[in-house]
N, C-alpha and C positions, 0 to 999 in steps of 0.2 A: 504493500500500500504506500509506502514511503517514497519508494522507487517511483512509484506510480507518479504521487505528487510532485515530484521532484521535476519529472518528464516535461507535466500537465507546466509546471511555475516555467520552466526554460522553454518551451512550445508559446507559452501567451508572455515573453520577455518585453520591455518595454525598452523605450533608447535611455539610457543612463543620461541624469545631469548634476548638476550641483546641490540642488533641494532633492533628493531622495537622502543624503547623506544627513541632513538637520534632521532636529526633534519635531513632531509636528505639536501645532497652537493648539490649547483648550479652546480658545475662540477665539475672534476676528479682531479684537481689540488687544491681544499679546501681540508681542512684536512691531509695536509702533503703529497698529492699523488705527488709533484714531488719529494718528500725528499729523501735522503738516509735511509737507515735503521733508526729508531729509537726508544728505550723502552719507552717514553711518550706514555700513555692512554690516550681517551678520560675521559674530564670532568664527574666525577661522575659513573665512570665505574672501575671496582674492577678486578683484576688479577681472585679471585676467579668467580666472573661474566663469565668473560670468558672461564674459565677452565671448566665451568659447562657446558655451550654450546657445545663446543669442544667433551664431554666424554658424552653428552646427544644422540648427532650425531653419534659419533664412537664407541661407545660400541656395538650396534646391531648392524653395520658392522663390528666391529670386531666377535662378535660372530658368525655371517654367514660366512664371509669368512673363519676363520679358522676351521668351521666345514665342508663345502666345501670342503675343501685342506684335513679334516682329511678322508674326504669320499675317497681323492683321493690318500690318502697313503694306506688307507685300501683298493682299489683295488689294487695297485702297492701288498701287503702285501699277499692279497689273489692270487693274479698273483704270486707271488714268487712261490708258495706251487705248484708252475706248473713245474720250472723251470729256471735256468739264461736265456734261448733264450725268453722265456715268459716276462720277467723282459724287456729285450731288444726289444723284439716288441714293446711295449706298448709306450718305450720310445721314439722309431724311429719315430711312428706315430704321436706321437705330436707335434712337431717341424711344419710337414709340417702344421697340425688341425690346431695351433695357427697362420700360416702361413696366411692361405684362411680363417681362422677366425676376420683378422687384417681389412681390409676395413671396416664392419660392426662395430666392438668393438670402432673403434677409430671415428666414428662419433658419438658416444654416448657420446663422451668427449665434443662435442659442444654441441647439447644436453642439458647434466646435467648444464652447464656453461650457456645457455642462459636462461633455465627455473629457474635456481638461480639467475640471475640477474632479471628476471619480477617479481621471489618471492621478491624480495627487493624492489621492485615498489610497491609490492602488485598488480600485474597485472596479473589476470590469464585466462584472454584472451589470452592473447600472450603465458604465459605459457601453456597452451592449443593447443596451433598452433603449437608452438614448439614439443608438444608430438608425434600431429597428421604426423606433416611432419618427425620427427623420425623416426616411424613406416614406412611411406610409403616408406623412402629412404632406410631403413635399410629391407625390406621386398624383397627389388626387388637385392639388393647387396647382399643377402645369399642365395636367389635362385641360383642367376649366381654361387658362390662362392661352391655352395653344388653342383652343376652338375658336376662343373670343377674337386672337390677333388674326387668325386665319379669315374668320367671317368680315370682320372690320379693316380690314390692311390698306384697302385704298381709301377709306373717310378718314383713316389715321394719320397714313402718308400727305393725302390734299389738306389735312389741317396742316400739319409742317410747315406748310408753303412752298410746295412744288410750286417753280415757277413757272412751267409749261404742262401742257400732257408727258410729251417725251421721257420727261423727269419721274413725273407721276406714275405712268406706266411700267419704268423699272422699278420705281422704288415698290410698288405694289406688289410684284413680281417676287420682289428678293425678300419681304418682309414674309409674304405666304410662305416659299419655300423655307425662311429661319424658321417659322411655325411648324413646321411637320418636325422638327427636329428636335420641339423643346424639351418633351419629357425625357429623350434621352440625355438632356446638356443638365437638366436638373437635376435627377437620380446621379450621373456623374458628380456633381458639384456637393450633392450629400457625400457619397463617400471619401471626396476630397476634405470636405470641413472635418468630419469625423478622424481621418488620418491626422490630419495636420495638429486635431486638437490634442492627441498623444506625444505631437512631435512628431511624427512619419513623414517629410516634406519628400521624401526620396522616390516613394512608390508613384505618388502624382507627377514628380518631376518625368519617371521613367515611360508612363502612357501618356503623358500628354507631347513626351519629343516624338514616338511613332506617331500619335495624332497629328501633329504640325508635319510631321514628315508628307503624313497621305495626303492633309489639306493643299499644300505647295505643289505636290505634284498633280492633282486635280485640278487647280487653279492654272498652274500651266497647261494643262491638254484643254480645260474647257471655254476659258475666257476668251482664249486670240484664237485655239481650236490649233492642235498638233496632233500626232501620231494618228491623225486620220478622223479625230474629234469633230463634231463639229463645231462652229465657233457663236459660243453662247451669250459673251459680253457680260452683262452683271446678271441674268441666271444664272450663268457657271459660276460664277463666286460666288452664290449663295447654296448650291446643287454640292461645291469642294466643300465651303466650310462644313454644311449637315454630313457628308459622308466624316468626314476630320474628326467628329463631334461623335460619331454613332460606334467611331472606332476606339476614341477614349471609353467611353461606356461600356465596350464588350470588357476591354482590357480591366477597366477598373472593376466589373461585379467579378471578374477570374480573383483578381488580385484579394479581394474581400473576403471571397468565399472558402479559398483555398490557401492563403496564408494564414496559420497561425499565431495571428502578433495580437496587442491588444484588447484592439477593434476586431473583431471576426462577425461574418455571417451567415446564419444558419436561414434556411429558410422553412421553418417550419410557420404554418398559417397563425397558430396560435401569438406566436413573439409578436405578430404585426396588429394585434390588437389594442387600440388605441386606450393608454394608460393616463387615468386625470392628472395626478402628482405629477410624471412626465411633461405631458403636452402641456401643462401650464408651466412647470420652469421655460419649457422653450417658445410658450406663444409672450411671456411676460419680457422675455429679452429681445426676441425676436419681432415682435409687434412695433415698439419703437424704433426698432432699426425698419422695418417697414414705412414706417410712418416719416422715418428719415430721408428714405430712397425715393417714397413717393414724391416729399417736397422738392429732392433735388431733382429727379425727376422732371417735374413740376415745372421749377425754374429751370434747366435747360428747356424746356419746351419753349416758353415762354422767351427766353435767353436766342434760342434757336430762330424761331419764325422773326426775332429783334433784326438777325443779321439777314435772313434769307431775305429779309424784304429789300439788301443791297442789291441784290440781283445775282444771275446763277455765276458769275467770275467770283464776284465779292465773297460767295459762298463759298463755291470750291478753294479758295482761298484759306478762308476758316474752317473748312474740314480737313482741308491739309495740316493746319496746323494743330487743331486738336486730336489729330491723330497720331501726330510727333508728341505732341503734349501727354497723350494717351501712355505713352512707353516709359515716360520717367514718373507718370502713379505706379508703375510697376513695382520701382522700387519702394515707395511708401508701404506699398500692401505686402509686400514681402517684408518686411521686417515690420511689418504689423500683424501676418502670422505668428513670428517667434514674439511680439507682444504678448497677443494675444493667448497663443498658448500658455507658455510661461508663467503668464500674472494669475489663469488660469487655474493652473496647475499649485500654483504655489498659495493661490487663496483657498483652495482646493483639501489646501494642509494645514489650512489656518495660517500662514507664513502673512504677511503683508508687507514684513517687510524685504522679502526675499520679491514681492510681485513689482516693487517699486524699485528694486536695484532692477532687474529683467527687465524693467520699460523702460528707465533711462537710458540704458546701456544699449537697448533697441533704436531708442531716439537718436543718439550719437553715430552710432551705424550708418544709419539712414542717411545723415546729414554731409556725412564725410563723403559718400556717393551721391548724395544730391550737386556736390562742389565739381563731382568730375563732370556732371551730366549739363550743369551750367558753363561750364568752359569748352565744351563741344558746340553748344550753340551758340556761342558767343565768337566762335574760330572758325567752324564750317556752314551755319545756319543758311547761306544760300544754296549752298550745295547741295545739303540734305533736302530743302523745298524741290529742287533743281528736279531730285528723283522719281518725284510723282509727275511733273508734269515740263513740259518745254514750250508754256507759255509765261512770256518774259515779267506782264502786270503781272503774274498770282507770285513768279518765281521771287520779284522786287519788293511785293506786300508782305510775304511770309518771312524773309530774311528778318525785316523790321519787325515782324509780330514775334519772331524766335527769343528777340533780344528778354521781351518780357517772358517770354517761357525760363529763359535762363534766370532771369530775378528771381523770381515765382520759387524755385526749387527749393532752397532750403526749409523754406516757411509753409511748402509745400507737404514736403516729407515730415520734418514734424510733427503736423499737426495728425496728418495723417497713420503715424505710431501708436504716438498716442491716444489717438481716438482707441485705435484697434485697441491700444491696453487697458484702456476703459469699459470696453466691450466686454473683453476676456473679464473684467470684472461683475459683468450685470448691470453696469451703468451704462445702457443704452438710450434713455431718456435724455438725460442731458445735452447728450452729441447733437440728437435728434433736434433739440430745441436750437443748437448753434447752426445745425445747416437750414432750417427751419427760416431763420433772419436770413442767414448770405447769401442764403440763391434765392427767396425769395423777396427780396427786399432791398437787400445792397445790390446785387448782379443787375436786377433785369435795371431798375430804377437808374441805376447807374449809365448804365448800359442806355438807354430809350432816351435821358439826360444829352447824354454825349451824340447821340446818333443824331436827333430828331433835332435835337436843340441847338448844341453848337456845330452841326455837320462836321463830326472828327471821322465819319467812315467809320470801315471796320479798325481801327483803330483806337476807338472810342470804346469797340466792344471789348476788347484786350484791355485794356484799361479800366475797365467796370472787374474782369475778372481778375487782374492783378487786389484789385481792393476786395474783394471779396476773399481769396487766399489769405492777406496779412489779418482781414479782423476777427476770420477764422481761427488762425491761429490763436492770435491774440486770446480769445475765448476760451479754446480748447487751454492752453496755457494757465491761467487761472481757475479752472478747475481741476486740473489734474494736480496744480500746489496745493490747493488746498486737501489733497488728502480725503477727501468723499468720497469718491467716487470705491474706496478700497472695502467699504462695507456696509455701502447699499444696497446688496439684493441680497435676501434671505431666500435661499431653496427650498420648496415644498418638498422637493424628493427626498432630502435629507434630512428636514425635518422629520419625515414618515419614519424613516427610517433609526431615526434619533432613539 
């Protein structure tokens, strides 16, 4: 029987860090969890300790996600070679994708937070239940979400502000065929939050470079049409991404089902029945990150149809460079996983103040790669516009719009960490109420000010969003000192279990 155990504990092994090695808290308030901010480590615990942790977790999310983003510059790239209304479809339709994609995405933030906190138990029963009730909630929220975008795609698209048919016609196109593909990008994005909330960055890294692999090469045969393709234009990049997407999903239920780590998935009927204590730790976290996505959501819509009314250059313009902009959140969100886990996991132990070294230490990360990512735009910025397209206004506008991408960066990432470390802690409200203000109220306001009023062009819109990033920050920053955010949300599951 010992033996047995022995097998069963090395079969469900978890990645080692620095808080397995501490005593865990009697509660949330040992360890500094009511403090303000403060640079005191635990005893016998080394900055470098931590550092390791931090870049053990977010380096294979960083390498996924910015390979991800690079997949999706290189359709944006191969869509150019179509045309600027091409450029412009592609972009109209995602606003709404990530629109109807927001109820699904944002309960995954409960999710990775509650299965990082049972990893800090070492409890993987509950982390288990947590996965199972993921999936189920998040299965039946993308069906609804994929009917709705499929039926609605051209009244979604034509609000956007398509400027012509032409535009309309494709973005309508590409918006249906992201629809057919959602439940599988959602059930993948469960088991990705679920991994990563243990720490597992490695397994997602590994199906999601064969998915970027198929997508690139689908996007080459079907966009311009080779090996005998025909030539689909922005179908085909919507037809590459859904196959891209339906091959991470096989990869990841293998990966789940048949590795022994952690997180594991059994599939019997019974586990998928939906548990009260459960599904309200993850609708109470998740609801507000909901509620977040939809505002931001929201205000780019809003932010969106501000610029599209420049017209379809001035657009493609700013879809180009939101799409460059797009690849340096990457780096935010990747070491707003290892936040996130982390704070997690280590609130998980009653540590608070193990959660508060693990997010600063995430913060500085970020920040140090936010420096490179600004001095590349700052030194090739027309170049990189150059790529998408070999029209001379968009290539001349975008260089100038880079410069503020490069500003943007540090205060970018950030804010951006941090948030995530707030997250991993159950404080999802808060966040919620900061993007809440920025994108609705400083961006568009700003934005519509400068456009309408003093005709600054789409450079007035860049300018709205540079001020939106710093009062962001600014926000997120003062909450996270004051030390709140570490023992706001009480578990139902754990109390049950109390």
């Amino acid at each position: 029987m010992a033996e047995q155990t022995a097998y069963k504990e090395q079969k469900r092994k978890t990645i080692p860090i620095t808080l397995d090695k501490l005593p865990a808290g009697k509660d949330m308030y040992e360890y500094g969890g009511g403090e303000r901010y403060s640079k005191k480590l635990p005893e016998g615990v080394t900055r470098g300790n931590i550092y390791k942790d931090v870049i053990r977790i977010g380096w294979p999310a960083f390498i996924e996600l910015m390979l991800t983003q690079l997949v999706g510059m290189f359709d944006q790239i191969q869509v150019g070679a179509v045309g600027p209304y091409a450029i412009s479809a592609v972009g109209l339709s995602n606003q709404p994708k990530f629109l109807l994609m927001t109820a699904f995405m944002s309960m995954n933030v409960g999710t990775t937070a509650m299965i990082a906190r049972a990893r800090g138990r070492k409890d993987a029963d509950t982390a288990n239940l947590f996965l199972r009730q993921g999936l189920a909630l998040t299965f039946v929220l993308s069906v609804i979400m994929s009917i709705v975008g499929y039926i609605f795609a051209r009244p979604l698209c034509a609000f956007m502000g398509a400027a012509d048919p032409q535009t309309l016609d494709a973005a309508t196109e590409y918006l249906q065929i992201m629809m057919i593909g959602m439940v599988g990008l959602a059930l993948t994005n469960v088991v990705t939050s679920a991994l990563r909330g243990v720490g597992n960055t490695r397994a997602p890294l590994i199906y999601n470079i064969i998915s970027n692999c198929v997508n690139i090469f689908f996007n080459w045969v079907l966009i311009t049409g080779h090996l005998g393709f025909p030539r689909l234009e922005v179908r085909g990049a919507a037809i590459a991404t859904v196959i891209g997407q339906s091959t991470a999903f096989i990869i990841a239920m293998i990966v789940i089902t048949t590795t022994k780590g952690f997180v594991h998935l059994d599939w019997k009927l019974s586990g998928f029945k939906l548990k009260k204590a459960a599904i309200s730790d993850i609708v109470r976290i998740g609801l507000p990150a909901a509620g977040e996505q939809l505002v931001m959501r929201a205000g780019m819509i809003i932010y969106t149809r501000i610029v599209a009314s420049l017209g379809t250059n001035a657009y493609a313009t700013h879809t180009i460079c939101m799409n460059i902009q797009a690849l340096t959140f990457m780096n935010g969100q990747a070491f707003a996983v290892s936040a996130t886990s982390l704070v997690g996991q280590s609130l998980g132990k009653k540590r608070p103040d193990m959660a508060q070294a693990y997010s600063k230490a995430s913060q500085n990360t970020g920040f140090a790669v936010a420096l490179i990512f600004a001095a590349a735009f700052l030194i090739a910025g027309g170049w990189i516009v150059g790529l998408y397209t070999d029209v001379e206004e968009i290539i001349l506008a975008g260089e100038k719009i880079l410069l503020f991408v490069a500003f943007v960066q540090p205060f970018q990432s950030s804010q951006l960490i941090l948030a995530g470390a707030m997250r991993g802690a159950g404080d999802t409200k808060f966040v919620a109420y900061i993007t809440a203000f920025t994108m609705l109220v400083v961006r568009p306001v700003i934005a519509a000010l400068l456009i309408y009023v003093f005709h600054m062009g789409i450079m007035g819109a860049w300018y709205a969003l540079a001020a939106d990033q710093l009062i962001r920050t600014l926000l997120v920053f003062m909450r996270y000192h004051s030390g709140k955010w570490k023992t706001t949300f009480k578990s139902a599951t754990e109390s049950a279990k109390a």
